[in-house]
N, CA and C of each residue as an Amber inpcrd file, in Angstrom:
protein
   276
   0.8480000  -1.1710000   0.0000000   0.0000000   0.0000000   0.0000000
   0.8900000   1.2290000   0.0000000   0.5350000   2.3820000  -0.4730000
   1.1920000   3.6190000  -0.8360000   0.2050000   4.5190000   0.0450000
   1.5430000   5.4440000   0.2410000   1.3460000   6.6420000   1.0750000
  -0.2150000   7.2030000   0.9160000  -0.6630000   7.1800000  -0.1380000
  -2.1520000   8.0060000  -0.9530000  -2.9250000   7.0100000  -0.7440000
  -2.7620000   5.8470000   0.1190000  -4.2040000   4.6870000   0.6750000
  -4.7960000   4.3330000  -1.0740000  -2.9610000   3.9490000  -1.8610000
  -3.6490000   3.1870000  -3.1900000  -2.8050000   1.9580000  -2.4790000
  -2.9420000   1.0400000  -4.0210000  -2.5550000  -0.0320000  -4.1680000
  -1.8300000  -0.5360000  -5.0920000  -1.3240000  -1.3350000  -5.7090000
  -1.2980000  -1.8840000  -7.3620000  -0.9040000  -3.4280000  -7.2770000
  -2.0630000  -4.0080000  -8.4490000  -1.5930000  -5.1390000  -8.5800000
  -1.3470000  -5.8320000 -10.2410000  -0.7950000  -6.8310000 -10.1460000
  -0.5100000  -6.7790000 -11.3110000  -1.7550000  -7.6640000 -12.1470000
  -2.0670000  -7.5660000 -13.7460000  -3.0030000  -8.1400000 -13.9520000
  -2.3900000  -9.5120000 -15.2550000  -2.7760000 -10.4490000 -15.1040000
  -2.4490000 -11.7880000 -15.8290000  -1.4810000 -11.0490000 -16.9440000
  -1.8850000 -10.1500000 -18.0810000  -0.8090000  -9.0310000 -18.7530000
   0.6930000  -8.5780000 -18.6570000   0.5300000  -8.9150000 -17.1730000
   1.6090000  -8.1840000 -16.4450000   1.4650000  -6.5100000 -16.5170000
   0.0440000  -5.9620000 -16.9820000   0.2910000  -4.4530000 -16.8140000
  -0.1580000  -4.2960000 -15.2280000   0.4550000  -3.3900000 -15.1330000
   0.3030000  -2.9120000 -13.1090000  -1.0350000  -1.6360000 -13.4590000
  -2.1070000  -2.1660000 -12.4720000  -3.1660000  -1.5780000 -12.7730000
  -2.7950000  -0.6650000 -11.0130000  -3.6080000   0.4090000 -11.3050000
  -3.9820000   1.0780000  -9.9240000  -5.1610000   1.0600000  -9.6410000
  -5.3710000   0.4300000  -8.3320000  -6.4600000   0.0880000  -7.5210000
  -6.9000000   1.3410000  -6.3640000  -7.9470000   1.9720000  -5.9350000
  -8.2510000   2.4130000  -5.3720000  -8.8200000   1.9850000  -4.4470000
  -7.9400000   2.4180000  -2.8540000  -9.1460000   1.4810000  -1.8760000
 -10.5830000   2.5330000  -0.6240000 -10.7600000   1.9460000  -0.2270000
 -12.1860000   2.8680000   0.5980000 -10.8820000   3.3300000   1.9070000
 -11.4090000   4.3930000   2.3500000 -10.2680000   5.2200000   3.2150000
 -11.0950000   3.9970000   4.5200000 -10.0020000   4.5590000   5.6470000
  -9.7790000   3.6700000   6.3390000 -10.6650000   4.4980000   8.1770000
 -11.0220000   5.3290000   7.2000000 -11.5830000   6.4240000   8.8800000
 -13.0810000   6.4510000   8.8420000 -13.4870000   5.5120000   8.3210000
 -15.4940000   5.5270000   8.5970000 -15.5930000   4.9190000   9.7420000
 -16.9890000   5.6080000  10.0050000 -16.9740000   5.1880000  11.5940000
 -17.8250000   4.3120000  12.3380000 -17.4860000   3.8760000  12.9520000
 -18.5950000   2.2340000  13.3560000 -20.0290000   2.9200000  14.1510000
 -20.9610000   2.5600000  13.5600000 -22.1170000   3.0870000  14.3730000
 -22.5960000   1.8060000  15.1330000 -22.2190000   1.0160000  15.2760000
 -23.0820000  -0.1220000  15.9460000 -22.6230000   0.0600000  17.4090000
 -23.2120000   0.3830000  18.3360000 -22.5210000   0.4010000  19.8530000
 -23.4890000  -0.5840000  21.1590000 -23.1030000  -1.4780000  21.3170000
 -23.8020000  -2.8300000  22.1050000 -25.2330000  -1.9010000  22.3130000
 -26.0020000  -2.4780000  21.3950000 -27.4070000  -2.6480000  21.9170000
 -28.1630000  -0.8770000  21.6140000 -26.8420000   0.0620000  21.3860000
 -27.5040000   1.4920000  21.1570000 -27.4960000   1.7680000  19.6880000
 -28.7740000   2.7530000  19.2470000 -28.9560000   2.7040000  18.0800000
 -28.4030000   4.1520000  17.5170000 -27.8090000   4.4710000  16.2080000
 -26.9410000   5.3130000  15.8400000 -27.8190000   6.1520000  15.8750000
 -27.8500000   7.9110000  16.4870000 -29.0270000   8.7220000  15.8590000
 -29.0020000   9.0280000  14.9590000 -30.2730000   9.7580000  14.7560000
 -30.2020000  10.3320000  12.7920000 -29.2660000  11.3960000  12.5610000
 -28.5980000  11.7160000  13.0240000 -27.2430000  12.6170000  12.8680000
 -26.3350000  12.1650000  12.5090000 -26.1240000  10.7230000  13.4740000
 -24.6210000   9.9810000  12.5910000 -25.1500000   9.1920000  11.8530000
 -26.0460000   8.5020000  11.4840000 -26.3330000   7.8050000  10.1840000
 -26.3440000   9.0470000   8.8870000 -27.0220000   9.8710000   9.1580000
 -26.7750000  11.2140000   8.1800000 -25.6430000  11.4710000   7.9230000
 -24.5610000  11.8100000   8.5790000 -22.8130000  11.8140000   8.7700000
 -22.2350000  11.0060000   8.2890000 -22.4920000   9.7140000   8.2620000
 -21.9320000   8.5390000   7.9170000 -22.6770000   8.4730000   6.2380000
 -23.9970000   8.6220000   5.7490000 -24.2070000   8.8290000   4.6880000
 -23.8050000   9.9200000   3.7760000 -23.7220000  10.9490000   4.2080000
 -22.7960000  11.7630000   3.5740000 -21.3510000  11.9310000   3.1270000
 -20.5450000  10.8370000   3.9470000 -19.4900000   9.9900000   3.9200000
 -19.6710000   9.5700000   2.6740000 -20.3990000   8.5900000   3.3670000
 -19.9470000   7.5680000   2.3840000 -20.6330000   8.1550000   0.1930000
 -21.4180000   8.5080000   0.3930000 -21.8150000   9.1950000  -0.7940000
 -20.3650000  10.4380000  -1.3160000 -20.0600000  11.1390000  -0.6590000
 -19.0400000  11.5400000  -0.8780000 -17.4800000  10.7130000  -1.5900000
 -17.5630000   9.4360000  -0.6180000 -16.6330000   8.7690000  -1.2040000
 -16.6410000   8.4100000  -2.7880000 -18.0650000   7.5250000  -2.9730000
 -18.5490000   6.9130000  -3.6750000 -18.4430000   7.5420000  -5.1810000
 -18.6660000   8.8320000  -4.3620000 -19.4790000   9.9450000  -5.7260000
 -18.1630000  10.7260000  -6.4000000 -16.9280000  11.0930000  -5.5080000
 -15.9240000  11.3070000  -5.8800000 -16.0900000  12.8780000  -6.1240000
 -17.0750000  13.5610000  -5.3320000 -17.7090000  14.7830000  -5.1390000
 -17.3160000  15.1300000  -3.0200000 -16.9170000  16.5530000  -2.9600000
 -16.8400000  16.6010000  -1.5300000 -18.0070000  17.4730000  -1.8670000
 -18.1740000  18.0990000  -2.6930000 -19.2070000  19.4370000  -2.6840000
 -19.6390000  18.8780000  -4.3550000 -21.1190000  18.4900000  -4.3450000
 -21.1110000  18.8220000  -6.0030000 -21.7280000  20.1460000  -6.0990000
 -21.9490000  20.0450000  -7.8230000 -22.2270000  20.8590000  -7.8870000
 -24.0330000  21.2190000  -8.1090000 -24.2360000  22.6060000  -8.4590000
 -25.6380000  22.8600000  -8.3700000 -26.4660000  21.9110000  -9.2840000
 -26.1180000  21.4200000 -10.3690000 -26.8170000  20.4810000 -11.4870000
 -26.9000000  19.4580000 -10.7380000 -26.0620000  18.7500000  -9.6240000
 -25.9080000  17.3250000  -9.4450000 -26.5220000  17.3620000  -7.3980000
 -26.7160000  18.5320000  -7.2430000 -27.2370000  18.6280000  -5.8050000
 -28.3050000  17.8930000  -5.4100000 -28.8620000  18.1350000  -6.1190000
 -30.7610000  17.1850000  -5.7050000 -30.3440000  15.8350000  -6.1150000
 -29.3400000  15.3630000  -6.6990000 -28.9370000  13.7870000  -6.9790000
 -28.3850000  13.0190000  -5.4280000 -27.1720000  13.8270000  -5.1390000
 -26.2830000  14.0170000  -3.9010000 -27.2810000  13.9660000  -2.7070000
 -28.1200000  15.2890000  -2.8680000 -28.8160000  15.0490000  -1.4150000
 -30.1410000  13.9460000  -1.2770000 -30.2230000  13.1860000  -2.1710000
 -31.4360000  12.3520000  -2.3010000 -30.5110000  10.9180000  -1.8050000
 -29.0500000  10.8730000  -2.5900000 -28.2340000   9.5910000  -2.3010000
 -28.0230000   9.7480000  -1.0940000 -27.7650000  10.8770000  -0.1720000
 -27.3660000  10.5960000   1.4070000 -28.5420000  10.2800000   1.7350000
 -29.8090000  10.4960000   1.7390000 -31.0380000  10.3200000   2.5190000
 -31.6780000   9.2960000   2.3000000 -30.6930000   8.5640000   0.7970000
 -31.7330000   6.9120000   0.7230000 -30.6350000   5.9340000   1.6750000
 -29.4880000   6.2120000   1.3100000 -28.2760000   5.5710000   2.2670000
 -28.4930000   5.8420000   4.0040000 -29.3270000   6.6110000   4.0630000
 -28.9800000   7.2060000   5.6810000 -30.4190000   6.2320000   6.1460000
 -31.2640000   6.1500000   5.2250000 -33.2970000   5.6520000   5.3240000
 -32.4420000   4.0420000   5.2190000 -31.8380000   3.8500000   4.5560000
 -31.3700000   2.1530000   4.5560000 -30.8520000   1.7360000   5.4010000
 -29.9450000   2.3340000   6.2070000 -28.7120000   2.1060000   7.0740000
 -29.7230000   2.0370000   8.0870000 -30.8730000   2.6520000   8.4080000
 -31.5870000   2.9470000   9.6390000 -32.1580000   1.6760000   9.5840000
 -33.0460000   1.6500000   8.5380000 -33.7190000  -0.3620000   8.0890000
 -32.9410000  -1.4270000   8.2120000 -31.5840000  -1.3220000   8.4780000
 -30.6100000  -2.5100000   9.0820000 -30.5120000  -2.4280000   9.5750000
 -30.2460000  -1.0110000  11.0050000 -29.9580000  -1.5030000  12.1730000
 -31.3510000  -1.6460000  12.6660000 -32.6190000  -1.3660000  12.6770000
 -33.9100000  -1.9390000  13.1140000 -33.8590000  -3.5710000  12.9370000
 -33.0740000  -4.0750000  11.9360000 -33.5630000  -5.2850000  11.5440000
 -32.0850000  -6.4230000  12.0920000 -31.0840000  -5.8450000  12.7010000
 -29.9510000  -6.1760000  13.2420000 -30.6510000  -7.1240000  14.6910000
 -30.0190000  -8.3170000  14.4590000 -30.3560000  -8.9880000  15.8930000
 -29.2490000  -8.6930000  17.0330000 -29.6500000  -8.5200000  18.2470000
 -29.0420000  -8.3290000  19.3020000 -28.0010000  -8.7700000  19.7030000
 -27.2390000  -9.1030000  20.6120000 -25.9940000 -10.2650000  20.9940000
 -27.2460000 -11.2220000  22.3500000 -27.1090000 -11.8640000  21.9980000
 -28.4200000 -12.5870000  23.2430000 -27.0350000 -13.6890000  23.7060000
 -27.5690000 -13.7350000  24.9240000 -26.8270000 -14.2480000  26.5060000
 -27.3480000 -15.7410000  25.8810000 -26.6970000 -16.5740000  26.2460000
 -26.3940000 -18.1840000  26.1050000 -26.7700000 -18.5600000  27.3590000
 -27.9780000 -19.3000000  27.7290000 -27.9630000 -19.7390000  28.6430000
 -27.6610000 -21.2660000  28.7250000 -27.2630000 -21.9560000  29.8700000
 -26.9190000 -23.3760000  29.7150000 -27.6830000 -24.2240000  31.1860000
């Protein structure tokens, strides 16, 4: 791995392709049993759409695209952790 969080590998060709990987600082919302509020699922969707989109700021043509992708990512993320099972105690 290189300084810029790339990669390269080589492909059957032998040409050396550059790989791009997902940065390494997203942040875990799952915390035993507490549910992320709509602030950091929002935070974390804006993240990650940002990543994705290869946009930190788009622009005015592509805004209503951007802010619709954080709010279906942020509405999904919420529908998994509702649907996330618990850690349940083992009894014996």
């Amino acid at each position: 791995m290189l300084k810029d969080n790339t990669m390269y590998r080589e492909r059957p060709a032998r040409r050396t392709v550059k790989i791009e990987t997902m940065c390494r600082n997203i942040k875990k919302l799952r915390k035993n049993e507490v549910e992320p509020t709509d602030a950091e699922l929002h935070d974390a969707a804006l993240q990650f759409v940002r990543k994705i989109s290869g946009f930190r700021v788009p622009s005015q043509a592509n805004q209503d695209a951007f802010d619709q992708a954080v709010l279906e990512v942020a509405e999904a993320s919420r529908k998994m952790f509702g649907q996330l099972k618990g850690r349940q105690s083992r009894t014996t």
